[in-house]
C-alpha distance (Angstrom), angle and dihedral (degrees) to the residues before:
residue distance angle dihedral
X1 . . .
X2 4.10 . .
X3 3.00 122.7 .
X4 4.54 121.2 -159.7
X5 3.57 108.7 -111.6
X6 3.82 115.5 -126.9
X7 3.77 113.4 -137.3
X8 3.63 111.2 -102.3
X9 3.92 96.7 -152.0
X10 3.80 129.1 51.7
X11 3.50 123.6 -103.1
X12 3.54 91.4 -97.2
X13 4.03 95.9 158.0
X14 3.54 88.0 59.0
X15 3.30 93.8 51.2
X16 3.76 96.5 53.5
X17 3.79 91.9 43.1
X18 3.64 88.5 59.8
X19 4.03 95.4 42.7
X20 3.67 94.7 50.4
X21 4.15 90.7 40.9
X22 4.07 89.7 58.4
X23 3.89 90.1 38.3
X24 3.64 88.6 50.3
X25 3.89 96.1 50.7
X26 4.22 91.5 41.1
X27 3.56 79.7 60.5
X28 3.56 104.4 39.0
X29 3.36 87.9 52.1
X30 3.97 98.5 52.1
X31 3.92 93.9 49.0
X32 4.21 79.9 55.1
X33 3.36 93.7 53.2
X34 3.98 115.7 109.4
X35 3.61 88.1 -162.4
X36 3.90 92.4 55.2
X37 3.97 92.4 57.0
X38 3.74 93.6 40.8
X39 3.65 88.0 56.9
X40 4.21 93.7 44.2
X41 3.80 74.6 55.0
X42 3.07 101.5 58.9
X43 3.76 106.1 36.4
X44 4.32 78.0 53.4
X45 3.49 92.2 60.8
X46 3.25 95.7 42.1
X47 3.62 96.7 52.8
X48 4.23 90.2 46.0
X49 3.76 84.4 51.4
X50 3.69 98.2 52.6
X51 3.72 92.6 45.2
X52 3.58 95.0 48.3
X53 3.97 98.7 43.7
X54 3.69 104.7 18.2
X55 3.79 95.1 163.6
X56 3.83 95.9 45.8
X57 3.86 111.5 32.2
X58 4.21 97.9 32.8
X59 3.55 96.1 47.0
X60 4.39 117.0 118.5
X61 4.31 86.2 -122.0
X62 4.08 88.8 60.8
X63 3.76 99.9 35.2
X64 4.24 79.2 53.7
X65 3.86 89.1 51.2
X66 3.19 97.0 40.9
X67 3.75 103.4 56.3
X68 4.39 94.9 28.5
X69 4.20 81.2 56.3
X70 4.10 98.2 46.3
X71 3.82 87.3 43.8
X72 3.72 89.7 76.3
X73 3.55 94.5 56.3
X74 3.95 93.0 38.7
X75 3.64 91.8 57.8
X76 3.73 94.9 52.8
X77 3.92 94.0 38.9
X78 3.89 84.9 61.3
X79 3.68 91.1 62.0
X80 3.98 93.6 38.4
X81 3.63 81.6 57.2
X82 3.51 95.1 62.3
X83 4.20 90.5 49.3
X84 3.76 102.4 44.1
X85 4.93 86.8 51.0
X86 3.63 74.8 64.9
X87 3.40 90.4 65.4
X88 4.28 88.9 -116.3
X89 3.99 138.7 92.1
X90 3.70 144.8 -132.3
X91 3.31 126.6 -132.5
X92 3.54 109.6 172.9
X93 3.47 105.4 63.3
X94 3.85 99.3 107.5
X95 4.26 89.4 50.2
X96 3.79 79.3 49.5
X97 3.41 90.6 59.7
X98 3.27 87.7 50.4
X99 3.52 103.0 48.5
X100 4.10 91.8 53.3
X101 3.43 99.0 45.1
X102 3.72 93.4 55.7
X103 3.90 89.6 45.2
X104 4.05 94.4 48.0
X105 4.30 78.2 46.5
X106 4.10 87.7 56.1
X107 3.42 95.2 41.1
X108 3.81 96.2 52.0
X109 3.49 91.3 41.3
X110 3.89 98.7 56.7
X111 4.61 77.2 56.7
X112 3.80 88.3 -103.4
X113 3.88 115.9 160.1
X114 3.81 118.5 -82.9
X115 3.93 90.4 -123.3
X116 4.07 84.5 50.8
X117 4.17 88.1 54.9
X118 3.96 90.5 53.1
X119 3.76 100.9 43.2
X120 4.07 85.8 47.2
X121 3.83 89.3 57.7
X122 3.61 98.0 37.9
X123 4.04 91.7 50.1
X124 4.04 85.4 43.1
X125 3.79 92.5 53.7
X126 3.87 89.2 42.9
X127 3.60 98.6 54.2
X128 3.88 90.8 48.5
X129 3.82 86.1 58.9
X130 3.49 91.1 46.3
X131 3.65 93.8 59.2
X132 3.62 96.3 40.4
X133 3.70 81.6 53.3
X134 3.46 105.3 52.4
X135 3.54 95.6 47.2
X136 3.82 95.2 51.0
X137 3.70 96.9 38.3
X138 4.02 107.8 34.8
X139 3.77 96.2 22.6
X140 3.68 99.9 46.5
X141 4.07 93.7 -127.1
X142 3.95 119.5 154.9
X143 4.27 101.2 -98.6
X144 4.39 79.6 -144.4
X145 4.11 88.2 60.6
X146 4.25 90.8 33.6
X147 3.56 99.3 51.1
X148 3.84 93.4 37.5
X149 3.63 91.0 57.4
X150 4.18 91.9 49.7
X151 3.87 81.2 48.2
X152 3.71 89.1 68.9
X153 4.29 95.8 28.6
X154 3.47 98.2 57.3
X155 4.15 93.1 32.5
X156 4.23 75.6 59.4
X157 3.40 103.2 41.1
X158 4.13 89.9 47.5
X159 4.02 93.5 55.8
X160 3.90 92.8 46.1
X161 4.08 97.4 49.0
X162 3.55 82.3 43.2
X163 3.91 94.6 45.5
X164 3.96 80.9 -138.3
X165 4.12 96.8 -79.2
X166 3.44 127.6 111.9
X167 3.97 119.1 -90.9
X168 4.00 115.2 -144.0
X169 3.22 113.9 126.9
X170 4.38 96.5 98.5
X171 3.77 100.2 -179.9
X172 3.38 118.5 -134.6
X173 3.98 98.1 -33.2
X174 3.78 86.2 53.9
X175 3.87 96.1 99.5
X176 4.26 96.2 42.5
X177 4.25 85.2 50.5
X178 4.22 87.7 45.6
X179 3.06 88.7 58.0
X180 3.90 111.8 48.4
X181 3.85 79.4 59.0
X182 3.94 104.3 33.2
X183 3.78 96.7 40.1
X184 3.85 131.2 92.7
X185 4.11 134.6 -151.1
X186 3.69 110.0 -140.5
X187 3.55 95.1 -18.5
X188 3.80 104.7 -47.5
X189 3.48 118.4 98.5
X190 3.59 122.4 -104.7
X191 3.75 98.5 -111.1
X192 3.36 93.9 54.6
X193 4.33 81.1 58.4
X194 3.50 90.5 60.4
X195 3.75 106.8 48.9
X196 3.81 89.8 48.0
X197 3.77 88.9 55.3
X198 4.11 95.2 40.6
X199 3.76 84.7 42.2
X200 4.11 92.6 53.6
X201 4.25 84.1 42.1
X202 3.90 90.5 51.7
X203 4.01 98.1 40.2
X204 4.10 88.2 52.2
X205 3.75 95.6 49.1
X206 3.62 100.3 41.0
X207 3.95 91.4 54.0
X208 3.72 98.1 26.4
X209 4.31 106.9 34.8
X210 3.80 130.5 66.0
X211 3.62 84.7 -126.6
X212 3.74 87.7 64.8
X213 3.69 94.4 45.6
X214 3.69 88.1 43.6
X215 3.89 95.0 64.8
X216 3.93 94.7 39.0
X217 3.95 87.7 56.1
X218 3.79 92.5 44.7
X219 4.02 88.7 56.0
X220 3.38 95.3 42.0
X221 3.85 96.1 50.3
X222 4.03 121.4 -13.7
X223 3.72 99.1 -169.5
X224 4.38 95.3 49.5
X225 3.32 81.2 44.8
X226 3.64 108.0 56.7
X227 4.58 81.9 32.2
X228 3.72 86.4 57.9
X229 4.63 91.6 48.8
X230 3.50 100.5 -99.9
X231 4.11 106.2 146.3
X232 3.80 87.2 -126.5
X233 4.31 91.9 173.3
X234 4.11 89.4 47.8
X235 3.27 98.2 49.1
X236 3.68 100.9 40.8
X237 3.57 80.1 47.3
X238 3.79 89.8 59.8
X239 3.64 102.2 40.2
X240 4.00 88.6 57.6
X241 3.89 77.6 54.2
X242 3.43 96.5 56.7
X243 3.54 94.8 43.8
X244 3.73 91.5 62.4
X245 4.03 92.7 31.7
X246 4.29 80.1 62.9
X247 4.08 96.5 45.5
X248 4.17 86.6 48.4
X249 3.83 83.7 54.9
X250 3.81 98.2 48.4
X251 3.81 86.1 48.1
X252 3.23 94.1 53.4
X253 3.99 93.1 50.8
X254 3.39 98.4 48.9
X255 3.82 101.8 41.3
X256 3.97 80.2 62.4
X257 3.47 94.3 54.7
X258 3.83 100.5 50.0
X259 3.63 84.6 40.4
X260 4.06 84.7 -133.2
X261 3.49 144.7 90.5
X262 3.83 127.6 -142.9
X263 3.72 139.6 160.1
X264 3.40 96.3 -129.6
X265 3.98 90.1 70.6
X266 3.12 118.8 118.5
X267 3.74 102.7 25.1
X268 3.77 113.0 155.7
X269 3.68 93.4 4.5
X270 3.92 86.5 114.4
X271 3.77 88.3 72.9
X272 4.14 96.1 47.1
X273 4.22 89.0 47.6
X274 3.72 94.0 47.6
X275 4.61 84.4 38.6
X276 3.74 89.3 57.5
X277 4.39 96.8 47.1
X278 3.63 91.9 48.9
X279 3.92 95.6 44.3
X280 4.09 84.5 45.4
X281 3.24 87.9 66.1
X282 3.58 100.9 -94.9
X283 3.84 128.0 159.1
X284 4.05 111.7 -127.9
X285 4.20 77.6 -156.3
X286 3.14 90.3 65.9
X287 4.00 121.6 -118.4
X288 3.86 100.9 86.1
X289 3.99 133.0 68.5
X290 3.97 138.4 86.3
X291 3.71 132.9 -155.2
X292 3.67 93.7 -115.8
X293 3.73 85.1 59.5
X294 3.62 93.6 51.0
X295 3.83 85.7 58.1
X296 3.28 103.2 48.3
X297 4.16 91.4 40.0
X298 4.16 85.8 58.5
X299 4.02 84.5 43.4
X300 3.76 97.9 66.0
X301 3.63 93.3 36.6
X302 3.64 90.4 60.5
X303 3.67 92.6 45.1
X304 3.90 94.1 43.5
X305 3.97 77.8 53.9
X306 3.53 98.1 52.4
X307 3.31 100.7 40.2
X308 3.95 97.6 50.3
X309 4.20 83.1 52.6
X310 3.98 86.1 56.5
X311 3.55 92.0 47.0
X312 4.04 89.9 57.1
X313 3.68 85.8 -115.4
X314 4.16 108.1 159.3
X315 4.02 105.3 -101.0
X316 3.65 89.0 -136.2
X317 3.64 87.9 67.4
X318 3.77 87.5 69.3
X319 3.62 100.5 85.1
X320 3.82 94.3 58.5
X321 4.21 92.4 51.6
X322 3.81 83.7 51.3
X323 3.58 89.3 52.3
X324 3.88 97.1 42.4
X325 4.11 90.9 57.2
X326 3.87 88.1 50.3
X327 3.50 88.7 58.3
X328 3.77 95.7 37.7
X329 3.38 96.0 48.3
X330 3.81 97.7 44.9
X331 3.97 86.8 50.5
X332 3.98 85.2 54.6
X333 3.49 91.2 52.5
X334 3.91 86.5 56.8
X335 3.20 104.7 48.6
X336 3.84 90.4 51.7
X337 3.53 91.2 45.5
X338 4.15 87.4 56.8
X339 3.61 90.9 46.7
X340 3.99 95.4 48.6
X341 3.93 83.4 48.1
């Protein structure tokens, strides 16, 4: 009579095979990761920087500018994130800027409460998204025509409530609104504060909602996604929403740091929102992008900036290095799309 044998050892191989094939793909996956060589970027220049101008670029007064100034432009990348999964784009944001700022500016002018001010401008820069919204999502309009044509609406509408001159004088809730922009908590400046908290809020529900997985499926393929359930019009809808629900909030940060409102603000800032998605590592397809690449992209913008200025490099030359990474980095994204393929 036989008997089977039982194997004496453990399946050890196996074990290892397995190990080394999920430590393999953690890493293959990091070494893919736009985000990961944006950030070795980054902390490069950084390091070049320091070494070259130690008592100009590493100093506590420029790390302070540096991240209060990219903060802006993180903030609203977060919610430009959300609009380009979908596969479309916003425009507008910088006119929304300027739009809200010159509201909160009217509304703290006329001695209305500081908490009045913000909810003004966020409401403002919500409804703008809204619109944009609607007309991209229920009517069927192209977001690059839609958001173009808010660029120049809410550019118009800012100059005329503002009767093009500068608003500053805040009334008596001037100094508390000042300050929610202007201040700092243990020496980094407030703005920086809230991007690292929305930034923490967007990274969780983008991996860990529905709503997250919602717009990543939409950008990736519309019509399996709306076969499959997924609310495509609602929540394209909603991320236009969010998009201008995150330039109201930058608006409202910065116009309390200059301690001014103009109409002018946010001119060009378009171009720097959309500049730090696409370095990030986001798709202009849609499908592809994170909010910690949205940070980071509007990180080493603001240090390329900074660093060209200490170099005694013309600021008008800006604008073209800007341009160059878009273009770089959407190149990068095709050649590792070709050899993913």
């Amino acid at each position: 009579m036989s008997t089977t044998q039982l194997p004496t050892t453990p399946s050890s191989v196996e074990i290892e095979d397995i190990t080394g094939l999920k430590e393999s793909s953690l890493s293959h996956k990091l070494f893919a990761s736009q985000p990961f060589w944006v950030t070795v970027a980054l902390v490069v220049m950084c390091g070049v920087m320091t070494w070259d101008q130690p008592d100009a670029f590493a100093t506590a007064d420029n790390f302070y500018n540096i991240t209060r100034n990219f903060a802006f432009v993180g903030i609203m990348a977060i919610g430009m994130t959300a609009v380009i999964l979908t596969g479309g784009i916003d425009l507008s944001v910088g006119s929304i800027m300027g739009l809200v700022g010159v509201i909160c500016g009217l509304v703290l002018q006329a001695e209305g409460h500081w908490g009045i001010a913000i909810l003004a401008g966020l409401a403002a820069g919500a409804l703008a998204g809204a619109v944009n919204g609607v007309l991209v999502a229920y009517i069927g309009l192209p977001a690059f025509v839609v958001t173009l044509g808010m660029l120049s609406i809410a550019r118009s509408l800012a100059i005329v409530l503002s009767e093009n001159k500068m608003i500053y004088e805040f009334g008596p809730y001037g100094d508390t609104f000042n300050a929610i922009g202007g201040g700092a908590i243990l020496g980094v400046a407030n703005p920086v504060w809230v991007l690292l908290i929305l930034a923490l809020i967007f990274g969780f529900i983008l991996n860990f909602t529905s709503w997250g997985n919602y717009l990543y499926a939409i950008g990736s393929n519309e019509n399996a996604a709306r076969l499959t359930g997924v609310p495509t019009r609602r929540i394209k809808l909603q991320a236009y929403i969010v998009s201008g629900l995150t330039a109201a909030l930058a608006s409202v940060l910065i116009v309390g740091w200059q301690g001014s409102a103009i109409n002018a603000l946010g001119q060009g800032y378009e171009l720097r929102v959309i500049a730090s998605t696409v370095i990030g590592g986001a798709d202009l397809m849609g499908g592809q992008g994170s909010a910690y690449g949205a940070v980071i992209g509007a990180a080493l913008i603001e240090v390329i900036r900074n660093s060209l200025l200490m170099a005694g490099v013309d600021a008008n030359w800006q604008g073209a290095f800007v341009g160059l990474f878009i273009v770089l980095a959407v190149l990068l994204q095709r050649i590792r799309g070709k050899r993913s393929a």
